[in-house]
C-alpha positions as CSV (number, residue, x, y, z in Angstrom):
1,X,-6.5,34.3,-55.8
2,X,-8.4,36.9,-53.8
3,X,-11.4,34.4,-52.9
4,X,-9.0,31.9,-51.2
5,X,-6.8,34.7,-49.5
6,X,-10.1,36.0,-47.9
7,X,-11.2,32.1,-47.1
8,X,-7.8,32.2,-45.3
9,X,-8.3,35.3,-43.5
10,X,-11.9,34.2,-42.7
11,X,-10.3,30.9,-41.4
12,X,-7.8,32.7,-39.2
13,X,-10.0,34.8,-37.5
14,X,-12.4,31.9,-36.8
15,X,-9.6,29.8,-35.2
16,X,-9.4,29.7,-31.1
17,X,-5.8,31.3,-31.2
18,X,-7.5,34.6,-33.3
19,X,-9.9,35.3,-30.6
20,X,-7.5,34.4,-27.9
21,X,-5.0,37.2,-29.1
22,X,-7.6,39.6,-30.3
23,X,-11.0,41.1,-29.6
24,X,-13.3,43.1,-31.8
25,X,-14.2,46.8,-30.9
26,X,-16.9,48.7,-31.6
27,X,-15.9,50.5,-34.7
28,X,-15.1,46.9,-36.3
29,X,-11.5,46.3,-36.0
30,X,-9.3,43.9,-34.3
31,X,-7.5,44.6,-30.9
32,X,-5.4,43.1,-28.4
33,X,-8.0,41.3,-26.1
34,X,-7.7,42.5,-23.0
35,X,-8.9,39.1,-21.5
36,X,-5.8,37.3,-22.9
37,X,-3.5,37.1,-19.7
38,X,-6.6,35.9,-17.8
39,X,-7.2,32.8,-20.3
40,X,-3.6,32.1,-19.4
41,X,-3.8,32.2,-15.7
42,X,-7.0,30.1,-16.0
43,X,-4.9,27.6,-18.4
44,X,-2.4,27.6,-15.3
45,X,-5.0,26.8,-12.9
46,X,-6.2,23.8,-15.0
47,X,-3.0,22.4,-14.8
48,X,-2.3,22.3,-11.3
49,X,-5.8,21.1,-10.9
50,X,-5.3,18.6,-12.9
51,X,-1.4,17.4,-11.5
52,X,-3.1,17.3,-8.0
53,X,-6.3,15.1,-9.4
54,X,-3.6,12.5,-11.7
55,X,-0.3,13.0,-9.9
56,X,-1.1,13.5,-6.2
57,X,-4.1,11.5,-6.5
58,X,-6.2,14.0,-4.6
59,X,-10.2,13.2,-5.0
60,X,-9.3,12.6,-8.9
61,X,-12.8,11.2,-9.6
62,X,-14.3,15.0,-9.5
63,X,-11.3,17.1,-9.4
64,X,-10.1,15.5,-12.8
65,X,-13.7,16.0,-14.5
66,X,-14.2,19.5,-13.1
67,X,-10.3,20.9,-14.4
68,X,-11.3,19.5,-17.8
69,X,-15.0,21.2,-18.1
70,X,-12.6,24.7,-16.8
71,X,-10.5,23.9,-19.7
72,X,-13.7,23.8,-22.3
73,X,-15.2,27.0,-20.5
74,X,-12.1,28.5,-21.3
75,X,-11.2,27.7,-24.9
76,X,-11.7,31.0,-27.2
77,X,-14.8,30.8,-29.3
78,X,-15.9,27.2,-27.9
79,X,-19.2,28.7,-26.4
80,X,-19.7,25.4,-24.9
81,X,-21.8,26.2,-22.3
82,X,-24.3,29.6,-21.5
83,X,-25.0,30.7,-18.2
84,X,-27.2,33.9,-19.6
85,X,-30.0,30.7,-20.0
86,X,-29.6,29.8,-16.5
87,X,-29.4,33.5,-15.0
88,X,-30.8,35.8,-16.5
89,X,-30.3,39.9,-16.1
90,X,-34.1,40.8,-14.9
91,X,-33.5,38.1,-12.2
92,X,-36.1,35.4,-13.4
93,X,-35.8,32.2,-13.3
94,X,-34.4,29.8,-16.5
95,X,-36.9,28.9,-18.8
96,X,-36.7,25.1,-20.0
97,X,-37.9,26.0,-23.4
98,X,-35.1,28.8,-23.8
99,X,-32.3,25.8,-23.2
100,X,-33.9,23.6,-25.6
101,X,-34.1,25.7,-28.5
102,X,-30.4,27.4,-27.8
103,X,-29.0,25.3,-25.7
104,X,-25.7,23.1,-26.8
105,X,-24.7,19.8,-25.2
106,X,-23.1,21.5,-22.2
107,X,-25.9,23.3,-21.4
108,X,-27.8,19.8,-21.4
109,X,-25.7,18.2,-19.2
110,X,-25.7,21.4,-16.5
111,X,-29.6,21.1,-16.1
112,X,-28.5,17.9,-13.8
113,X,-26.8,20.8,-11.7
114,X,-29.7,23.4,-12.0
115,X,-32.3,20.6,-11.2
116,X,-30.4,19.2,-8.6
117,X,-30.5,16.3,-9.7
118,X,-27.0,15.0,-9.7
119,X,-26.0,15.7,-6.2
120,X,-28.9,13.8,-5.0
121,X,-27.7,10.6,-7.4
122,X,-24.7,11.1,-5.5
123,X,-25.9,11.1,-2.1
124,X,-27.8,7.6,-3.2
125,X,-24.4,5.9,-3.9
126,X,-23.2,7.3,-1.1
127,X,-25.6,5.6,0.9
128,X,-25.1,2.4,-0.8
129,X,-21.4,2.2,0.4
130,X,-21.5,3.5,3.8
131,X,-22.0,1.0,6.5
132,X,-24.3,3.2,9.2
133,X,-24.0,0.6,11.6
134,X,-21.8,2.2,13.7
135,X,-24.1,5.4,13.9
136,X,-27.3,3.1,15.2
137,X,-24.9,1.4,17.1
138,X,-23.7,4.5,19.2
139,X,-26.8,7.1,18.7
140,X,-24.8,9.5,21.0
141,X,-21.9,10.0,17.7
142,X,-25.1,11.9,16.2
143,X,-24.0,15.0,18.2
144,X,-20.5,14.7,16.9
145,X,-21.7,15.3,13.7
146,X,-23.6,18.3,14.9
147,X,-21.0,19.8,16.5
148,X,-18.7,19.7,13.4
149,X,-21.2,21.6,11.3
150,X,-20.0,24.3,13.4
151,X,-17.3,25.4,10.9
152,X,-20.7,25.7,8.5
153,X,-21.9,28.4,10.6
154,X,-18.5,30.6,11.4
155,X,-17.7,30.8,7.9
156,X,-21.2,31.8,6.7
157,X,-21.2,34.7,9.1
158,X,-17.0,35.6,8.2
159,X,-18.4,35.7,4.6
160,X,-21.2,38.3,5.8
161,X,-18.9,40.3,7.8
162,X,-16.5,41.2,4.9
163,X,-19.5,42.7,3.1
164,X,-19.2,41.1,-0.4
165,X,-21.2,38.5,-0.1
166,X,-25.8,38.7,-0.4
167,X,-26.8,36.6,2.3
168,X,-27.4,33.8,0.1
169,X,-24.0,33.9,-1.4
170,X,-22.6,33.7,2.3
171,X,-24.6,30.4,2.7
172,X,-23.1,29.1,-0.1
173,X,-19.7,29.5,0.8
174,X,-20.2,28.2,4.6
175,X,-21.4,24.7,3.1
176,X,-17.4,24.0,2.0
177,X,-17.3,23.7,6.1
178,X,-19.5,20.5,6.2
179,X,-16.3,18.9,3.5
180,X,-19.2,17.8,1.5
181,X,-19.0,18.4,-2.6
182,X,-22.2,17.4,-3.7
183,X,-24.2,19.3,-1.1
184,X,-22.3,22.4,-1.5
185,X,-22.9,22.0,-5.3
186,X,-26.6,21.6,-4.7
187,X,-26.8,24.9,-2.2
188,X,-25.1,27.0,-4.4
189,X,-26.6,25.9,-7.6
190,X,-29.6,27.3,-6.1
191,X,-28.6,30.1,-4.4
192,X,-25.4,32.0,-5.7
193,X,-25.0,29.7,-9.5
194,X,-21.9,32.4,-10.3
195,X,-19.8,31.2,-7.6
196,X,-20.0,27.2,-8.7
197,X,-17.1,26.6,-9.9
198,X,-15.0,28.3,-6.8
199,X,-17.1,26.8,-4.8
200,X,-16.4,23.4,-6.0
201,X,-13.2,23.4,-6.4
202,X,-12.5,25.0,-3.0
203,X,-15.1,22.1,-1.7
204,X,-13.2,19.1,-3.1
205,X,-9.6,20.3,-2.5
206,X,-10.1,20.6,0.8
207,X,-12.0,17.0,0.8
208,X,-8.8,15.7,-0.7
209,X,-6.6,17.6,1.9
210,X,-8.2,16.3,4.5
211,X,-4.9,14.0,6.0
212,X,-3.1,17.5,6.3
213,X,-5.1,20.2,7.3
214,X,-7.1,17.7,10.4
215,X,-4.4,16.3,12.2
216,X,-2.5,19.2,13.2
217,X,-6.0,21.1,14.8
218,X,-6.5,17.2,16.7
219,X,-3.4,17.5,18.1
220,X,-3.4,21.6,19.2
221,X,-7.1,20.6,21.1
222,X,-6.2,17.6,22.5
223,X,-3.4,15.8,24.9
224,X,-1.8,12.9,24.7
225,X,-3.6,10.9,27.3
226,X,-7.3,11.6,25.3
227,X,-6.0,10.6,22.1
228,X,-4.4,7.4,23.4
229,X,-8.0,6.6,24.9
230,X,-9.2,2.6,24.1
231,X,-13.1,3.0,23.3
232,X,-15.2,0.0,24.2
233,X,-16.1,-2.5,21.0
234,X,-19.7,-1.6,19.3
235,X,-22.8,-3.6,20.0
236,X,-24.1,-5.9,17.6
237,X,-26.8,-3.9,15.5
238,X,-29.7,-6.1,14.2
239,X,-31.1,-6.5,10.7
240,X,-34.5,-4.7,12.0
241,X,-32.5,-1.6,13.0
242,X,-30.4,-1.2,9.4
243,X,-33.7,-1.0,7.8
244,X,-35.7,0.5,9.9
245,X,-32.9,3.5,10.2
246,X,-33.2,4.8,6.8
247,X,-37.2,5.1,6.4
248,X,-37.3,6.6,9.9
249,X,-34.6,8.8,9.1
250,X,-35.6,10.4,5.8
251,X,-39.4,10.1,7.2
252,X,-38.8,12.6,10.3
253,X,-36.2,14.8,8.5
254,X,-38.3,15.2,5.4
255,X,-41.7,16.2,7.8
256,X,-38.9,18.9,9.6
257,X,-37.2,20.1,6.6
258,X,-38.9,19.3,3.5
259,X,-35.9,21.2,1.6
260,X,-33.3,18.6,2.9
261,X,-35.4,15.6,1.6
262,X,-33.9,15.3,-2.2
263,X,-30.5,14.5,-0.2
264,X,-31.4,12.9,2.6
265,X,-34.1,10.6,1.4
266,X,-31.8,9.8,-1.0
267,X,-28.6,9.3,1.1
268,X,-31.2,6.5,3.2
269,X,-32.6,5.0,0.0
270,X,-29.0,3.8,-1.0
271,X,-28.5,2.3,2.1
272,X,-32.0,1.1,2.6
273,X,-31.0,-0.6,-0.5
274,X,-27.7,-2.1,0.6
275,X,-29.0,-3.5,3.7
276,X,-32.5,-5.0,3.3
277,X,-31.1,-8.0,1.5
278,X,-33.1,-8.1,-1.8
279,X,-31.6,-5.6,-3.5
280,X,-28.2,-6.3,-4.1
281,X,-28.2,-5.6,-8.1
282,X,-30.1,-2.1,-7.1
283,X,-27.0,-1.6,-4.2
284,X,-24.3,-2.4,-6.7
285,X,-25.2,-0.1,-9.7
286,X,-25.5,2.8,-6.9
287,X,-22.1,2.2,-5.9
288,X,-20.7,1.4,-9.3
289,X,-22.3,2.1,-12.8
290,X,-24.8,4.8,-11.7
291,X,-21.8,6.7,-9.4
292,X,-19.5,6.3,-12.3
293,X,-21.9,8.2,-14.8
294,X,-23.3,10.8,-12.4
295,X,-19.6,12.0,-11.1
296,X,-18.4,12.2,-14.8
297,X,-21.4,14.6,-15.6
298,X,-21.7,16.4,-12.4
299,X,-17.6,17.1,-12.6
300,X,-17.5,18.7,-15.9
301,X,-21.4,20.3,-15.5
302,X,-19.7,22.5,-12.5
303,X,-16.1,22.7,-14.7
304,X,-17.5,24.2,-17.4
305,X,-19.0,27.3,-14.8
306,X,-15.5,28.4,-14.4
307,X,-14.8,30.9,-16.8
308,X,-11.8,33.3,-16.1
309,X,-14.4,36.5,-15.9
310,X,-15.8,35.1,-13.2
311,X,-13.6,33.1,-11.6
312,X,-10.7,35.3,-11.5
313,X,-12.1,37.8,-9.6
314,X,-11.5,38.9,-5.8
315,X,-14.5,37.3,-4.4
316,X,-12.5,33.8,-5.4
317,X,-9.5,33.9,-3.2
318,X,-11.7,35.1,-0.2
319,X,-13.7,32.4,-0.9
320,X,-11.0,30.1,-0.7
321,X,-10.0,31.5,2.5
322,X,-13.6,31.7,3.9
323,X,-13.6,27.8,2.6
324,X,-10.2,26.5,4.5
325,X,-11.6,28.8,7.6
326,X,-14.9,26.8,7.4
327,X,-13.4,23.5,7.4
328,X,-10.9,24.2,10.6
329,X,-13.5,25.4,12.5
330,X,-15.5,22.3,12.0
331,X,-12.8,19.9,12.9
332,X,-12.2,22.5,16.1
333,X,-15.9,21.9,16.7
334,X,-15.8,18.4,16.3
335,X,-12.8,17.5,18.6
336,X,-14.0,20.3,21.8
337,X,-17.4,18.6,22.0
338,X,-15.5,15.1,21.6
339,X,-13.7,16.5,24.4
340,X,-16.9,17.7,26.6
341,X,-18.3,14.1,25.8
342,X,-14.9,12.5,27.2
343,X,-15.2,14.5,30.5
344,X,-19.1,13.7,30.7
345,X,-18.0,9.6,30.4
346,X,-15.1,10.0,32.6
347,X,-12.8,8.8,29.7
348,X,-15.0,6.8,27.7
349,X,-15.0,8.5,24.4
350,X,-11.8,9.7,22.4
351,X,-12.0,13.2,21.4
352,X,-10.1,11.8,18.0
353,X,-13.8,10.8,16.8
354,X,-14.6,14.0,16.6
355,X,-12.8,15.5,13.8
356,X,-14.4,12.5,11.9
357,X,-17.8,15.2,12.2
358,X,-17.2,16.5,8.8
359,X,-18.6,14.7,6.1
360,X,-15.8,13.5,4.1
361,X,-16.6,9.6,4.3
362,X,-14.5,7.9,4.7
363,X,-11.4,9.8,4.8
364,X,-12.1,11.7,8.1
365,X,-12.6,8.7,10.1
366,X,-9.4,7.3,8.6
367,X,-7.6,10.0,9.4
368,X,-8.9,10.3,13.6
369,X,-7.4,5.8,13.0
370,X,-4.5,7.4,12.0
371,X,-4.1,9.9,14.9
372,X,-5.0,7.7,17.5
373,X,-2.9,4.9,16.6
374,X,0.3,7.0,16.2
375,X,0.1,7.6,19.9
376,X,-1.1,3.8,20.8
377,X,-0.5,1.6,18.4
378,X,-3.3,-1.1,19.8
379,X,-6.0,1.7,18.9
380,X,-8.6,1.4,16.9
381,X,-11.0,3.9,16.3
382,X,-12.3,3.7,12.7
383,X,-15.7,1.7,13.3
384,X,-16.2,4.5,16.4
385,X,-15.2,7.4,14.1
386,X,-17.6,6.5,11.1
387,X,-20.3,7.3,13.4
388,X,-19.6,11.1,13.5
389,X,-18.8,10.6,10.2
390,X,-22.4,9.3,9.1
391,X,-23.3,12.2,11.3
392,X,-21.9,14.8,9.4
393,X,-23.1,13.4,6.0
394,X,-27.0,13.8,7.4
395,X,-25.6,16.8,9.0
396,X,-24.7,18.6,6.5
397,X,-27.4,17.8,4.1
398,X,-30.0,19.3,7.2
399,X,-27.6,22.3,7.1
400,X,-27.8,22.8,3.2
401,X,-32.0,22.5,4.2
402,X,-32.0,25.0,6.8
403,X,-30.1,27.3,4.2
404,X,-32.4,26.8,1.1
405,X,-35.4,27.2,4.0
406,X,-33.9,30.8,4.5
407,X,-32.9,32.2,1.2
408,X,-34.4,30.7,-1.4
């Protein structure tokens, strides 16, 4: 009788709910955990996550994956994933052999982060379903998507100014300006790994809110007459320029900035292989099967870095903050040099394009359509507006370069 009340205690205190409610000191007995009302809070977080991602349908492909891998980092005793094998105390570097021999599936699965492999897998299917066209098309929508990498630059230095972020930490957080996950993921993976998960999430909610925090800053910076401006129909781009794009692209920007080439050269192999016309099987498993796989991984990989010691700390809301400062400023960048670029063509250009800066493809560009026609209905911007849009994908990557060039 006493061997199976002790297999019952022994199977209490080996339940999730035991180590939720209570901790172990250092003389050996049991008491309250002190972490318990953070657990909660992170339970809560999950949640909403989670009723944006399947209820309000905002970017649920990542958002879903990366609230369920915070829910595993958070269950009491799971020990699904270690980030002591990625980081350790001394400050030197992860040792391969250490992950294999402790390492659990989690940890696994968050070497595709470490590596950097996964955001670059991304960038490849994002090449394959993004029509550049409209970038060769209009060369002059490349500066667009420089100017909107402002907001990359203004929230780097905010983050320095408050003092709590390293340098590299600050570059980190001033990639959520350029409204692109993957290359945020693969910037801070490298350079501040504890901040992953609020970096991500910040990163892809404001992707998602994207048709409610733009419009209002286009409509502050510009007047009616710009926004109801008619741009001229596209030239016809030729076969020899879709390919030729891509290898010249990732050819000059790799001899520049070597430490942009994993995303850039692959961001122009997916489209090399989408447009050269013999590689449509190769084209379609980017956009579908390979996409598919990669975002299930690369969503829980980051998840699973949330845990409520480090993510509930004040360095997360001021990231947050720094994160929705960031992505203003780069619409506000966009839209004045959209505006400069109107006054230089005497009307040509609407400044509506130039929100479309930010890399979120192709929701930004939707949403400067969307603008545009609500003052004329007989507007259409899109095709214009992916151009910027392009832009800011390549934009951003080059940005994410400079930044690994500098503090790595």
């Amino acid at each position: 009788m006493a061997d199976m009340l002790d297999s019952l205690i022994k199977l209490w205190e080996s339940t999730g709910i035991y180590k939720l409610l209570f901790d172990i000191n250092e003389a050996g007995s049991a008491v309250f955990n002190a972490d318990f009302y953070k657990t909660l809070i992170m339970y809560v977080i999950v949640g909403v996550l989670m009723y944006l991602a399947i209820v309000k349908k905002f970017e649920p492909l990542l958002l879903l994956p990366i609230a369920f891998g915070m829910l595993l980092a958070n269950l009491p005793g799971a020990e699904l994933f270690h980030m002591d094998l990625f980081i350790h105390e001394d400050g030197s570097m992860f040792v391969m052999q250490e992950v294999i021999e402790r390492g659990g599936l989690m940890d696994f699965l968050y070497l595709g982060v470490k590596l950097g492999i996964y955001p670059s897998l991304i960038f490849l299917a994002v090449g394959a379903m993004t029509d550049f066209t409209p970038l060769i098309a209009n060369p002059k929508s490349l500066l667009l998507g420089a100017a909107a990498q402002f907001g990359i630059y203004v929230a780097f230095i905010g983050a320095l100014c408050s003092l709590q972020f390293s340098p590299a930490e600050a570059a980190s957080i001033g990639i959520i300006g350029g409204a692109d996950g993957p290359t945020a993921i693969y910037v801070t993976k490298t350079l501040a790994p504890m901040l992953l998960g609020a970096i991500a999430v910040a990163a892809y909610s404001y992707m998602a809110l994207v048709p409610i925090i733009q419009p209002p800053i286009m409509k502050l910076f510009t007047t009616k007459k710009e926004r109801m401006i008619k741009m001229e129909t596209l030239r016809p781009v030729s076969q020899v320029e879709k390919v030729l794009f891509p290898i010249v692209v990732a050819a000059i920007v790799a001899l520049i900035l070597p430490d942009a080439a994993p995303l850039v050269g692959f961001l122009m192999l997916g489209n090399l292989l989408n447009v050269c016309g013999v590689t449509d099987r190769l084209s379609k498993t980017a956009q579908n099967e390979l996409c598919n796989i990669v975002t299930i991984f690369l969503g829980v990989s980051v998840g699973v870095t949330a845990d409520a010691e480090t993510f509930l700390a004040p360095k997360t809301l001021l990231i947050i903050i720094l994160g929705l400062t960031a992505f203003a400023f780069a619409t506000f960048g966009g839209v004045m040099f959209g505006k400069l670029m109107c006054f230089l063509t005497r009307g040509k250009i609407n400044p509506l394009i130039g929100s479309a800066g930010v890399s979120a493809v192709p929701m930004a560009a939707r949403v400067s359509q969307t603008v545009g026609q609500k003052e004329n209905p007989s507007n259409f911007l899109l095709m214009h507006a992916m151009g910027p849009n392009v832009a800011g994908v390549i934009g951003s990557a080059v940005a994410a370069g400079v930044f690994l060039a500098l503090f790595a």
